[in-house]
C-alpha positions in Angstrom: 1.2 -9.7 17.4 3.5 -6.7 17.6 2.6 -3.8 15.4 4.7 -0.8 13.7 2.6 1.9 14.2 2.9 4.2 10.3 1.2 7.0 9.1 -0.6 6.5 5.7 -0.8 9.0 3.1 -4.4 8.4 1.0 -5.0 10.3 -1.8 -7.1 9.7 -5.6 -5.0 8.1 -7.6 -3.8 10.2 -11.3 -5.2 7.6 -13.5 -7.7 5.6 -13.7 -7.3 1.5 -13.5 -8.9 -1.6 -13.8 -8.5 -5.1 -12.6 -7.7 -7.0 -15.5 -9.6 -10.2 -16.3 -6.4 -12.4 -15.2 -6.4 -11.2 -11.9 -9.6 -11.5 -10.9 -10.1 -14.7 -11.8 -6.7 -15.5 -9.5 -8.9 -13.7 -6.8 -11.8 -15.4 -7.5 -10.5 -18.9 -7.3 -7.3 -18.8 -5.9 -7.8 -16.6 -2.8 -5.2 -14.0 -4.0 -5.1 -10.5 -1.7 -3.2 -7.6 -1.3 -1.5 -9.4 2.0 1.4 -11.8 1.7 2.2 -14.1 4.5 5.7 -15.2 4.9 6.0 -18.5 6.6 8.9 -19.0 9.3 10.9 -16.1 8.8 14.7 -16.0 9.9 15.3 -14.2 12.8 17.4 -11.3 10.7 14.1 -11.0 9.1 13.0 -7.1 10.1 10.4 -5.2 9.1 12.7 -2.4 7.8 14.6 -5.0 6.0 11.5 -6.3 4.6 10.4 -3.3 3.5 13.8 -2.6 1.9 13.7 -5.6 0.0 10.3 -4.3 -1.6 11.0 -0.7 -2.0 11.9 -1.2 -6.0 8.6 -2.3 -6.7 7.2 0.8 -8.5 3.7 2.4 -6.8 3.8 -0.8 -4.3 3.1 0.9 -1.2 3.4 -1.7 2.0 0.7 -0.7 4.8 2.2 -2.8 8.0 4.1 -5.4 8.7 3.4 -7.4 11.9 5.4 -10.8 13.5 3.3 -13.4 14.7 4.9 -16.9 16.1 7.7 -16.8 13.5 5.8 -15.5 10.4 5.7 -12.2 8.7 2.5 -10.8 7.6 2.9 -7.8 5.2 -0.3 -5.9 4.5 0.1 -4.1 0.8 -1.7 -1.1 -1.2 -3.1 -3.2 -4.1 -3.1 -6.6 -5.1 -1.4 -7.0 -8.4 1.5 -5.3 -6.2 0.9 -7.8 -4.0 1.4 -10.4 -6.8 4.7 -8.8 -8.3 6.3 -8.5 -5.0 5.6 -12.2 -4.4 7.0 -12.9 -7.4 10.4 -10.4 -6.5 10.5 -12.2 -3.3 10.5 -15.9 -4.8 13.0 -15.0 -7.4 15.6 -14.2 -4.4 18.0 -16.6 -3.1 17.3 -14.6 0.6 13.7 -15.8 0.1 14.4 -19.3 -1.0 13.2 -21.9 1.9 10.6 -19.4 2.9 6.8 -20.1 1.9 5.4 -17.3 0.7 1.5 -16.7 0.4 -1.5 -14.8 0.2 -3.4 -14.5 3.4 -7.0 -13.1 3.5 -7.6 -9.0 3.2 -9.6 -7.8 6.2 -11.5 -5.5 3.5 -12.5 -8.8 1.5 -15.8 -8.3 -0.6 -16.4 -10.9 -3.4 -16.3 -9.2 -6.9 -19.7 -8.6 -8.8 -20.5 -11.0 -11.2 -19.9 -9.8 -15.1 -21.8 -11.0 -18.0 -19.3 -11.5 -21.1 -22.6 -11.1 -23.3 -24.6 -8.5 -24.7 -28.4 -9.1 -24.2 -30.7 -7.3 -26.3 -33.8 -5.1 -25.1 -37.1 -7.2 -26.4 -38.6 -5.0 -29.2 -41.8 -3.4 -28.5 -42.6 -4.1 -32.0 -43.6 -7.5 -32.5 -42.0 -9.1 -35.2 -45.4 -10.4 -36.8 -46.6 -7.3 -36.9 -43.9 -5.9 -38.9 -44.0 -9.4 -41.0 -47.6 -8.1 -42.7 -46.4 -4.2 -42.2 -46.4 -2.8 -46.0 -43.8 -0.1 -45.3 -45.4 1.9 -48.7 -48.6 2.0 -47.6 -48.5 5.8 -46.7 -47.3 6.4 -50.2 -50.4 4.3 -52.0 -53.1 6.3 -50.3 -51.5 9.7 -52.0 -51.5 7.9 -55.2 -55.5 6.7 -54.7 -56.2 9.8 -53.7 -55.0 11.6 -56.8 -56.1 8.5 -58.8 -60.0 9.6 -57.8 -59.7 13.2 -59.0 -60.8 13.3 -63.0 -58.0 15.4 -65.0 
Protein backbone atom coordinates (compact mmCIF):
# COMPACT_ATOMS: atom_id res chain seq x y z
CA UNK A 1 0.00 0.00 0.00
CA UNK A 2 1.33 3.41 -0.59
CA UNK A 3 0.42 5.96 1.97
CA UNK A 4 0.03 10.02 1.90
CA UNK A 5 1.43 10.91 4.86
CA UNK A 6 -1.25 14.23 6.39
CA UNK A 7 -1.44 15.98 9.38
CA UNK A 8 -4.83 15.87 11.27
CA UNK A 9 -6.21 18.65 13.06
CA UNK A 10 -8.56 17.06 16.22
CA UNK A 11 -10.47 19.17 18.08
CA UNK A 12 -14.29 18.98 20.19
CA UNK A 13 -16.66 19.45 17.93
CA UNK A 14 -19.24 23.04 18.53
CA UNK A 15 -22.26 21.04 18.82
CA UNK A 16 -23.33 18.24 20.09
CA UNK A 17 -24.69 15.16 17.73
CA UNK A 18 -26.21 12.00 17.64
CA UNK A 19 -26.40 9.03 15.40
CA UNK A 20 -29.76 8.93 14.29
CA UNK A 21 -31.76 5.67 14.50
CA UNK A 22 -31.45 5.16 10.55
CA UNK A 23 -27.94 4.99 10.62
CA UNK A 24 -27.26 2.84 12.99
CA UNK A 25 -29.36 0.28 12.05
CA UNK A 26 -27.34 0.62 8.37
CA UNK A 27 -24.32 -0.01 10.72
CA UNK A 28 -25.65 -2.58 12.46
CA UNK A 29 -26.82 -4.80 9.64
CA UNK A 30 -25.33 -3.54 6.68
CA UNK A 31 -21.65 -3.06 7.69
CA UNK A 32 -21.68 0.73 6.88
CA UNK A 33 -18.19 2.69 8.13
CA UNK A 34 -16.73 5.80 7.82
CA UNK A 35 -14.28 4.16 4.97
CA UNK A 36 -15.30 3.79 1.41
CA UNK A 37 -13.61 1.47 -0.91
CA UNK A 38 -13.52 2.21 -4.52
CA UNK A 39 -13.14 -0.84 -6.64
CA UNK A 40 -10.73 -0.74 -9.84
CA UNK A 41 -9.98 2.71 -10.02
CA UNK A 42 -8.83 4.36 -13.51
CA UNK A 43 -5.45 5.12 -13.51
CA UNK A 44 -6.23 9.19 -13.66
CA UNK A 45 -7.68 8.36 -10.39
CA UNK A 46 -5.32 10.48 -7.69
CA UNK A 47 -5.63 11.00 -4.43
CA UNK A 48 -5.68 14.84 -4.80
CA UNK A 49 -8.28 14.41 -7.46
CA UNK A 50 -10.18 12.29 -5.19
CA UNK A 51 -10.11 14.44 -2.56
CA UNK A 52 -11.24 17.27 -4.98
CA UNK A 53 -14.10 15.47 -5.99
CA UNK A 54 -15.16 15.34 -2.15
CA UNK A 55 -14.17 18.63 -0.98
CA UNK A 56 -18.10 20.12 -1.32
CA UNK A 57 -19.26 17.89 1.12
CA UNK A 58 -19.82 20.20 4.07
CA UNK A 59 -17.71 19.05 7.61
CA UNK A 60 -16.65 15.77 5.57
CA UNK A 61 -13.14 15.64 6.50
CA UNK A 62 -11.11 12.68 4.50
CA UNK A 63 -8.27 11.11 6.79
CA UNK A 64 -6.13 9.11 4.00
CA UNK A 65 -6.34 7.84 0.96
CA UNK A 66 -4.20 4.79 0.06
CA UNK A 67 -3.84 2.57 -3.51
CA UNK A 68 -3.83 -0.99 -3.17
CA UNK A 69 -3.82 -3.45 -6.48
CA UNK A 70 -6.07 -1.07 -8.36
CA UNK A 71 -8.51 0.04 -5.64
CA UNK A 72 -8.86 3.30 -3.66
CA UNK A 73 -9.44 3.04 -0.06
CA UNK A 74 -10.49 6.48 1.46
CA UNK A 75 -10.55 6.56 5.21
CA UNK A 76 -13.34 9.51 6.31
CA UNK A 77 -14.08 11.63 9.64
CA UNK A 78 -17.65 10.29 10.27
CA UNK A 79 -19.79 7.95 8.88
CA UNK A 80 -22.99 9.68 7.70
CA UNK A 81 -20.16 11.65 5.69
CA UNK A 82 -19.15 8.67 4.69
CA UNK A 83 -22.63 7.79 3.41
CA UNK A 84 -23.36 11.26 1.53
CA UNK A 85 -20.07 11.19 -0.23
CA UNK A 86 -20.95 7.67 -1.53
CA UNK A 87 -23.97 8.87 -2.51
CA UNK A 88 -22.05 12.23 -4.38
CA UNK A 89 -19.80 9.79 -5.86
CA UNK A 90 -22.53 7.42 -7.43
CA UNK A 91 -24.52 10.23 -8.71
CA UNK A 92 -21.36 11.22 -11.04
CA UNK A 93 -20.89 10.06 -14.47
CA UNK A 94 -16.83 9.97 -13.50
CA UNK A 95 -17.85 7.35 -10.92
CA UNK A 96 -20.23 5.34 -13.02
CA UNK A 97 -18.53 1.74 -13.73
CA UNK A 98 -16.72 1.98 -10.45
CA UNK A 99 -18.09 -0.09 -7.30
CA UNK A 100 -18.22 1.81 -4.56
CA UNK A 101 -18.39 0.38 -0.87
CA UNK A 102 -17.96 0.47 2.66
CA UNK A 103 -14.92 -1.37 3.89
CA UNK A 104 -14.52 -2.11 7.68
CA UNK A 105 -13.25 0.96 10.27
CA UNK A 106 -10.08 -0.19 11.99
CA UNK A 107 -11.78 1.66 15.19
CA UNK A 108 -14.87 -0.81 14.79
CA UNK A 109 -16.78 -1.39 18.21
CA UNK A 110 -20.39 -2.75 17.91
CA UNK A 111 -22.96 -0.15 19.23
CA UNK A 112 -24.58 -0.74 22.74
CA UNK A 113 -27.82 -2.18 22.71
CA UNK A 114 -30.97 0.36 23.37
CA UNK A 115 -34.18 -0.60 24.93
CA UNK A 116 -37.10 1.41 23.03
CA UNK A 117 -39.06 0.81 26.41
CA UNK A 118 -39.46 2.36 29.62
CA UNK A 119 -39.44 -0.29 32.52
CA UNK A 120 -40.71 0.70 35.65
CA UNK A 121 -38.95 0.52 39.24
CA UNK A 122 -41.09 -2.40 41.28
CA UNK A 123 -42.85 -0.42 44.07
CA UNK A 124 -41.74 -0.99 47.50
CA UNK A 125 -45.27 -0.83 48.36
CA UNK A 126 -47.10 -3.82 47.66
CA UNK A 127 -50.13 -3.35 45.97
CA UNK A 128 -52.21 -5.55 48.56
CA UNK A 129 -51.15 -3.69 51.10
CA UNK A 130 -52.33 -0.50 49.79
CA UNK A 131 -55.61 -2.62 48.54
CA UNK A 132 -56.84 -2.87 52.52
CA UNK A 133 -54.93 0.68 53.32
CA UNK A 134 -57.83 3.12 54.54
CA UNK A 135 -56.12 6.36 53.58
CA UNK A 136 -58.52 8.25 56.43
CA UNK A 137 -57.63 6.32 59.01
CA UNK A 138 -55.30 9.10 60.59
CA UNK A 139 -58.32 11.36 60.44
CA UNK A 140 -60.89 8.72 62.41
CA UNK A 141 -58.71 8.41 65.37
CA UNK A 142 -58.89 12.53 65.98
CA UNK A 143 -62.49 12.15 65.63
CA UNK A 144 -62.70 9.02 68.35
CA UNK A 145 -60.61 10.74 70.35
CA UNK A 146 -62.69 13.89 70.65
CA UNK A 147 -65.81 11.58 70.47
CA UNK A 148 -64.59 10.04 74.16
CA UNK A 149 -64.35 13.53 75.86
CA UNK A 150 -68.03 14.38 77.40
CA UNK A 151 -69.04 18.18 76.34
Amino acid sequence: MVANEMQVQVWWDERQQYMPGHVARRVAYSNVSRNLVLRFVKPCMTADALREDLAHIHRLEIIDILFDNGHAFISTNSIQHAMTARTCMLSRFKYKNIQIEFYPDECDVPLPVISGKYTKKPSLVKAATLQNCNRFQPLCKESEDMGDHDH
